[in-house]
C-alpha positions as CSV (number, residue, x, y, z in Angstrom):
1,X,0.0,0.0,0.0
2,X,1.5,3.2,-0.9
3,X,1.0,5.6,1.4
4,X,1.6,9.2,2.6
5,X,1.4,10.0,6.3
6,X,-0.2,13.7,6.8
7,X,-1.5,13.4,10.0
8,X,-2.1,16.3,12.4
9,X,-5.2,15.8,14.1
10,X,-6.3,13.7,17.1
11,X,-10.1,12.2,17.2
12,X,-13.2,14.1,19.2
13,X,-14.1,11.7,22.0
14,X,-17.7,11.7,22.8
15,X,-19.0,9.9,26.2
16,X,-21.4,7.5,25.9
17,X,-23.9,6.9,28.2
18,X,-22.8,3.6,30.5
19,X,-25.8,3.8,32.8
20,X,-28.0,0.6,32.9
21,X,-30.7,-0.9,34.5
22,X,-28.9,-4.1,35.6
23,X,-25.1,-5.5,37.7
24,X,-22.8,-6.8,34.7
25,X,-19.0,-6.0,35.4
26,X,-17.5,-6.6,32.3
27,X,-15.1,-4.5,30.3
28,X,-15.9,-0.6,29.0
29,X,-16.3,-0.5,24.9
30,X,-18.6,-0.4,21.9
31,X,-19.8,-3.5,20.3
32,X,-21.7,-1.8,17.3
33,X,-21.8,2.1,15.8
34,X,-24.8,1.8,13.1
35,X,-25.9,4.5,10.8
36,X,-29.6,4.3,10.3
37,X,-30.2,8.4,9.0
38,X,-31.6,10.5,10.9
39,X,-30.0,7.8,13.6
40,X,-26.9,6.6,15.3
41,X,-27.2,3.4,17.4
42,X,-24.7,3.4,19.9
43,X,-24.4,-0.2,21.5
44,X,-22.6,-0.2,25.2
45,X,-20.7,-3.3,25.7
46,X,-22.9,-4.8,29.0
47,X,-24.6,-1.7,29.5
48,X,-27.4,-0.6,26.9
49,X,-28.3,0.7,23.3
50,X,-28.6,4.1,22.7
51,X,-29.9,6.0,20.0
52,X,-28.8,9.3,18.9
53,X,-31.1,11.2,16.6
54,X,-29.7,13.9,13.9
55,X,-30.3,16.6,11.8
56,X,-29.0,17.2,8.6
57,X,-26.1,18.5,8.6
58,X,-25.1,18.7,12.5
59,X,-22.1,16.5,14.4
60,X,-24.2,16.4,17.7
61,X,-27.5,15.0,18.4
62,X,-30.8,16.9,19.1
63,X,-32.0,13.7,21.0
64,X,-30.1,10.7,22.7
65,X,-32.9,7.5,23.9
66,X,-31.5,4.9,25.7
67,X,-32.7,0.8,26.2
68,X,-31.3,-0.6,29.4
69,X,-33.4,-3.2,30.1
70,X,-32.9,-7.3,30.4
71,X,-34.9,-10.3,30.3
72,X,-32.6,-11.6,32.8
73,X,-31.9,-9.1,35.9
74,X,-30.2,-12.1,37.9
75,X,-27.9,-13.4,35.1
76,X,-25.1,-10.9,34.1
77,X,-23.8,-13.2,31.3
78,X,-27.2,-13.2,29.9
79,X,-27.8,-9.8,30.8
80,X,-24.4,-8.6,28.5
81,X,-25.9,-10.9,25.6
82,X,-29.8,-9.3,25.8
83,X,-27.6,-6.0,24.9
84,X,-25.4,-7.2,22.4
85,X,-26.4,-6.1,19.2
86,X,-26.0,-8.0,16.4
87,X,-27.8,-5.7,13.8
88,X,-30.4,-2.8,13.6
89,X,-32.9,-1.9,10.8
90,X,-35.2,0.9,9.8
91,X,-38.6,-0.2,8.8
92,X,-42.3,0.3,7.6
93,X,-40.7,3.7,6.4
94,X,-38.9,4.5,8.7
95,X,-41.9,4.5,11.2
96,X,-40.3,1.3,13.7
97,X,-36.5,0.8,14.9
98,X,-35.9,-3.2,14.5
99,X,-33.2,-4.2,16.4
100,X,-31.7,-7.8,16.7
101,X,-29.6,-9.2,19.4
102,X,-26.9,-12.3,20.3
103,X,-29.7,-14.2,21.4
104,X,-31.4,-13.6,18.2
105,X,-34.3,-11.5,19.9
106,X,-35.5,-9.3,17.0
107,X,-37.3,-6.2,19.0
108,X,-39.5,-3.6,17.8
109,X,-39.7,0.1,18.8
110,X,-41.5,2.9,17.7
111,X,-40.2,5.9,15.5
112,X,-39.7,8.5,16.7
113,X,-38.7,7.6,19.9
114,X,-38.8,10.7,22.7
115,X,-35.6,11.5,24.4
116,X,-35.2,9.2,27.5
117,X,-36.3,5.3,27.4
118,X,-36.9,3.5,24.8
119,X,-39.5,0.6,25.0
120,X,-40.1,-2.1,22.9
121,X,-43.5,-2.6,21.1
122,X,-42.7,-6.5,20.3
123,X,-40.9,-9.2,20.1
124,X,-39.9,-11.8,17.4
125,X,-37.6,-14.9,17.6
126,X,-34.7,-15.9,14.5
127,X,-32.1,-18.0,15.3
128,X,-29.5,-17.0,17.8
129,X,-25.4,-16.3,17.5
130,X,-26.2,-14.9,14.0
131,X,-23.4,-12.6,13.4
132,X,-24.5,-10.9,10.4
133,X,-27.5,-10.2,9.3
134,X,-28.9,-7.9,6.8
135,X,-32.7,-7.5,5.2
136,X,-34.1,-8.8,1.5
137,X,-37.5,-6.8,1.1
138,X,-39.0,-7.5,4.3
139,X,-37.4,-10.8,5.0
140,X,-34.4,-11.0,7.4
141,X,-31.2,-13.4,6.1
142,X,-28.4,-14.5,8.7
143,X,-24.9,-16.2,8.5
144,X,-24.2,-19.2,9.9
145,X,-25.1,-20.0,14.1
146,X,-22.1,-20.2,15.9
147,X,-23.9,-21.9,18.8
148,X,-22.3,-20.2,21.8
149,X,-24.4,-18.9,24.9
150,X,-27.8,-20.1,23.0
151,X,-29.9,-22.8,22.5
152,X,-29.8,-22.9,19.0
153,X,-27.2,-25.6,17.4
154,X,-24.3,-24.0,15.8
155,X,-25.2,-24.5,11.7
156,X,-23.7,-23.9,8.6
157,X,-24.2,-21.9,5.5
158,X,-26.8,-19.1,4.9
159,X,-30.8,-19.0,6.3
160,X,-33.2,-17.2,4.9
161,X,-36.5,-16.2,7.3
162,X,-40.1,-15.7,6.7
163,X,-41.6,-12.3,5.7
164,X,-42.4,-10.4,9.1
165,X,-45.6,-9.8,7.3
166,X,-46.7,-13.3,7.8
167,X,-45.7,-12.6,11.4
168,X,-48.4,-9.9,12.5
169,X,-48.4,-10.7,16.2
170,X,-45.5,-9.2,17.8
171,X,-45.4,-10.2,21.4
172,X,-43.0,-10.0,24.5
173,X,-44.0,-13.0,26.8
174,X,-43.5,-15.6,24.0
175,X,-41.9,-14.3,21.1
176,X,-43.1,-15.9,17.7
177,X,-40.3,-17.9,15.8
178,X,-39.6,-17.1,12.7
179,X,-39.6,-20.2,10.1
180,X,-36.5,-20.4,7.6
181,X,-34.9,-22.0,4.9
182,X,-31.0,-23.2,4.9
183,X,-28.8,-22.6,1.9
184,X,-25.5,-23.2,1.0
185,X,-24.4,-25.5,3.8
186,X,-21.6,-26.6,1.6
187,X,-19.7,-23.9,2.5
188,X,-19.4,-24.0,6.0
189,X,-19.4,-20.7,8.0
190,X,-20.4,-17.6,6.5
191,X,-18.2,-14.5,7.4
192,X,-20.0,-11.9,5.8
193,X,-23.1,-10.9,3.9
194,X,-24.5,-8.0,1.1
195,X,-27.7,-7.7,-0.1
196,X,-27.8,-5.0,-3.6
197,X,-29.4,-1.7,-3.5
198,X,-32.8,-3.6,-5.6
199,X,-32.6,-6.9,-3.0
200,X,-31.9,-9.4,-6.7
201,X,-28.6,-10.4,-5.5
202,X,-26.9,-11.2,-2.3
203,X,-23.4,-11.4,-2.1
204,X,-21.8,-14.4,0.3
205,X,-18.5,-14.8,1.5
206,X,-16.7,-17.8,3.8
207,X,-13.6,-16.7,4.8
208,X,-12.0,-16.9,1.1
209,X,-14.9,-17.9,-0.7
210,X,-16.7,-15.4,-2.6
211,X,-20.0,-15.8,-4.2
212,X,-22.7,-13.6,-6.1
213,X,-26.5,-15.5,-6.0
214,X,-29.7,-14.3,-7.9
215,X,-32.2,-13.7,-5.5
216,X,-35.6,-13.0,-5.5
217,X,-38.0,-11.4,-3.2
218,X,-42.1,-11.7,-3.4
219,X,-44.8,-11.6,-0.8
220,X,-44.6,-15.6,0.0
221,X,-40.5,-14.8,1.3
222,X,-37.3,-14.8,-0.8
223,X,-36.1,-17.6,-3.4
224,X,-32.6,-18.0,-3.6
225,X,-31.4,-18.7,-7.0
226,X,-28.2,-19.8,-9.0
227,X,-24.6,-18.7,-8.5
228,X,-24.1,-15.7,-11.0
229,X,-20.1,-16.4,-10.0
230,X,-17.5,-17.3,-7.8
231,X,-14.2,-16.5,-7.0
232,X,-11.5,-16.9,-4.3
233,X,-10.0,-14.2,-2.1
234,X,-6.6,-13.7,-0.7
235,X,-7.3,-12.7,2.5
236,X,-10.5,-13.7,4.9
237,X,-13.2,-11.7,4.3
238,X,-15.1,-9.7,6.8
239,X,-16.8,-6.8,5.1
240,X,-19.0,-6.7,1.8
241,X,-20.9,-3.6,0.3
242,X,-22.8,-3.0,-3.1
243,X,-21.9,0.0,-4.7
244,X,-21.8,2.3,-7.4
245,X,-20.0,3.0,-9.9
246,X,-18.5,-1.0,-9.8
247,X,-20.5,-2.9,-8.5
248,X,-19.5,-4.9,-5.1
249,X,-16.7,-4.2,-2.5
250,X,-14.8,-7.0,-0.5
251,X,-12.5,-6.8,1.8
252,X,-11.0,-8.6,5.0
253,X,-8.0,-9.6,7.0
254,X,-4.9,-12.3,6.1
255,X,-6.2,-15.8,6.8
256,X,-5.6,-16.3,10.0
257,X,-7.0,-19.5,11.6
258,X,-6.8,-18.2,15.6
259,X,-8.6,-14.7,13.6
260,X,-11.0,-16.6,11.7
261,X,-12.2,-18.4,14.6
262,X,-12.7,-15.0,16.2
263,X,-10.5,-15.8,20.1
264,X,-8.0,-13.6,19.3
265,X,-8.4,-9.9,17.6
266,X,-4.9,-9.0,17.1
267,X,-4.1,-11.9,15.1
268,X,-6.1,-10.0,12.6
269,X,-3.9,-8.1,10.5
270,X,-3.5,-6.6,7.3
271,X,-5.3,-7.7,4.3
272,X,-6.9,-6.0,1.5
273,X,-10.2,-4.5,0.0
274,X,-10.8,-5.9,-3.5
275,X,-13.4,-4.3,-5.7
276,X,-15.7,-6.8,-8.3
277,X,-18.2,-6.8,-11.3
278,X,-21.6,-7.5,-9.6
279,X,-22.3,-9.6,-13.1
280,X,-18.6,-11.5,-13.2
281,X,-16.6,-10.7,-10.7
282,X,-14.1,-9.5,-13.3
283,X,-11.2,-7.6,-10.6
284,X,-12.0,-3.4,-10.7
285,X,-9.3,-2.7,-8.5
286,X,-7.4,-3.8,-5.2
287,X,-5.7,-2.2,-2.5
288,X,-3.8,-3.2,0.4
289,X,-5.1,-2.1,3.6
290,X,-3.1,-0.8,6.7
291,X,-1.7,-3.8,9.1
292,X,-3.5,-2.3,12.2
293,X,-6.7,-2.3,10.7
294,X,-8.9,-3.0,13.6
295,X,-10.2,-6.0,12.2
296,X,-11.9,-8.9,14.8
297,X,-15.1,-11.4,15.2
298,X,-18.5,-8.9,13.9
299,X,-16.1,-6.2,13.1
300,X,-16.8,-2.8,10.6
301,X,-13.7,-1.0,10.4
302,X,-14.0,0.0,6.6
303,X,-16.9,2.4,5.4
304,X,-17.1,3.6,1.8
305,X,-17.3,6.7,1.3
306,X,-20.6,8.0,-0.8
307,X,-19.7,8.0,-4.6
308,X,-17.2,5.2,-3.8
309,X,-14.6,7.9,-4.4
310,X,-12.9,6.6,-1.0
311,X,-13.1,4.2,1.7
312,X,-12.1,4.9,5.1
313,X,-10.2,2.5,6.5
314,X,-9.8,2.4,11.4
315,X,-6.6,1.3,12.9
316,X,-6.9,-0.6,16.0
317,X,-5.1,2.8,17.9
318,X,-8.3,5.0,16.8
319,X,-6.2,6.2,13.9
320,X,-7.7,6.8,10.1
321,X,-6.7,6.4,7.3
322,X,-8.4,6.8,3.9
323,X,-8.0,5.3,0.7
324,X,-8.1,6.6,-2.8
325,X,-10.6,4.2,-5.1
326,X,-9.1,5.4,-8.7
327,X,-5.3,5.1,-7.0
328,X,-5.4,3.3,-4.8
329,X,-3.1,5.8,-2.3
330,X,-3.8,6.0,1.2
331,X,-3.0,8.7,3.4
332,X,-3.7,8.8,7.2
333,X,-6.2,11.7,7.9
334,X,-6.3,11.4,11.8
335,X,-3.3,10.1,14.2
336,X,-3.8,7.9,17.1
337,X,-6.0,8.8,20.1
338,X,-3.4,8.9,22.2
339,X,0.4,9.8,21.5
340,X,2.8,6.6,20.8
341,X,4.0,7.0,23.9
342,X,1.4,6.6,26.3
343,X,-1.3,5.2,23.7
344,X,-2.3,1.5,24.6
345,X,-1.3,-1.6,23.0
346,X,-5.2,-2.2,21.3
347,X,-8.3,-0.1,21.3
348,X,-9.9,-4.1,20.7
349,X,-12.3,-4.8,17.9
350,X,-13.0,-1.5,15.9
351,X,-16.7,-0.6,14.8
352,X,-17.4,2.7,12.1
353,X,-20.5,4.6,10.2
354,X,-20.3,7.1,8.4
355,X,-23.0,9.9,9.0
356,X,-23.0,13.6,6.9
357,X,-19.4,14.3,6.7
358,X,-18.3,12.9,10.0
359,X,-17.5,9.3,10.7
360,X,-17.7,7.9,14.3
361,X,-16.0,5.0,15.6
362,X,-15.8,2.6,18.6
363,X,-13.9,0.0,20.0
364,X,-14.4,-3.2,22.4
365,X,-11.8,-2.4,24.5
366,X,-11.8,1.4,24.0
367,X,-13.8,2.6,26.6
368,X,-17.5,4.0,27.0
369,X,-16.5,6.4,24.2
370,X,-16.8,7.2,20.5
371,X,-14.6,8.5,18.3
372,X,-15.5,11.2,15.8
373,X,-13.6,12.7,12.7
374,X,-14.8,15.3,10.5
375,X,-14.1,14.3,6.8
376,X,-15.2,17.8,5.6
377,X,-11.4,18.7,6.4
378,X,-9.3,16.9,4.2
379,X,-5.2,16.5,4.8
């Protein structure tokens, strides 16, 4: 990676709010940043969601809500997992906050929510220790069960649920499960998923296996179709993203088997962002990406900027770098958070969204904090 090191400016750090409603002593970070415009969820490692409400064009929120409520007050492990987000959606236009956790407890809130406490309107039940999941129309799709802290049997491959229309009772005393259908269990665990802008292809990857399906969605649920391609990555991918003006965006860490299995963060290191044809995979363009990118288990430390003119690119020290998509040049546009001499080993697993022109950041071991940077000023 060719790279030129500009660097002047430090990170604003913005407190989080670590009050909860429940005892779970457990370390200080951020498991998940999401941009949902107007919103920002904020999820507190052991501690809450919170979500921050925007207007155009302004770096601080006019309203902050906050969910700090468990299903299990006397069980701190299961308390940090009722909070552990796995994934968060806008729906019905905008109107209701979906938000789905380790457990794979999809709960509903209503939009807008007034500042203070959040309360859910409903529950819904998919299957739990789903790492990544993303939305097809109004059908949810899921990576492979890992199994751990639930009672649902670690699985293989991709599953694809029921349209939440044919689910109209949303209740909290005994959540409705969600039926689903099981695809590609040929390829083992699923590391990352992308579903295009008109929801007719979904991009799958296994670690560094790299597939492009036809996909269909209709009011009966989705129908997943033939392999358009296929192709095989040098490094294990984490992250995928449909895009214009090429089509769709992988990238990921060096295979690393202790990093792949997710135990041991720092073991991710390196790799690359590679960009594809969404109708051949034909190779638009690769880059190597910075060795401290804060890759890890459920991490997002890559977010393309709008136009796909650049993607931005967190180190595991809470520095930024940003990467030219016609060059391929990077250039670091903030430093660390701390100086090199007093700055800490790892900030942990790093989590990014971009909102406006400013992208915030957290980390798992960084503290109830986030990061923000203002991309409006450009080194």
């Amino acid at each position: 990676m060719t790279s030129d090191v500009v660097a002047r400016r430090r990170p604003t750090v913005i407190e989080t709010d670590a009050s909860s409603s429940f005892e779970c002593d457990y370390v200080a970070g951020i498991n998940r940043v999401l941009s949902l415009a107007p919103y920002l969820l904020v999820d507190n490692i052991a501690r809450n969601i919170e979500l921050w409400r925007f207007q155009s064009g302004d770096c601080e929120p006019v309203t902050r809500a906050l969910y700090n409520v468990t299903s299990y007050p006397d069980d701190p492990m299961a308390s940090l997992l009722d909070v552990d987000i796995h994934a968060a959606f806008l729906h019905r236009e905008h109107r209701e906050l979906l938000v789905i956790n380790h457990y794979g407890r999809v709960r509903r809130f209503d939009l807008p929510t007034p500042a203070g406490r959040m309360h859910p309107t409903g529950e819904l039940q998919l299957l739990g220790d789903t790492e990544r999941v993303v939305m097809a129309g109004d059908c949810f799709v899921a990576s492979s069960p890992r199994g751990e802290f639930t009672d649902d049997a670690a699985q293989p491959g991709v599953f694809l649920f029921e349209p939440l229309a044919e689910a109209p009772e949303w209740t909290s005393a005994d959540p409705r499960r969600l039926g689903w259908d099981q695809v590609l269990a040929g390829w083992g665990v699923v590391s990352a998923l992308a579903v295009s802008p008109t929801a007719d292809r979904l991009a799958v990857a296994a670690g560094q296996r790299l597939g492009v399906f036809s996909l269909t969605c209709g009011s009966s649920g989705l129908r997943f179709g033939d392999c358009l391609w296929e192709a095989p990555l040098r490094f294990h991918c984490q992250w995928l993203h449909f895009g214009e003006p090429i089509g769709l965006w992988a990238a990921g860490h060096r295979p690393s088997l202790a990093g792949a299995q997710g135990g041991d963060w720092d073991a991710c290191r390196g790799g690359s962002i590679d960009a594809l044809g969404v109708d051949d995979g034909a190779q638009q363009f690769s880059a190597v990406l910075p060795e401290a990118t804060a890759w890890g288990y459920g991490a997002d430390p890559v977010v393309m900027a709008r136009g796909a003119r650049e993607v931005y690119v967190l180190s595991r020290d809470g520095a930024l770098h940003a990467i030219n998509m016609n060059t391929g040049v990077a250039h670091q546009l903030y430093e660390a958070l701390e100086p090199r001499d007093v700055a800490v080993t790892s900030l942990g697993i790093g989590h990014a969204a971009l909102r406006d022109g400013w992208l915030y950041a957290g980390f798992s071991r960084g503290g109830f904090r986030l990061l923000r940077y203002d991309l409006r000023i450009q080194a």
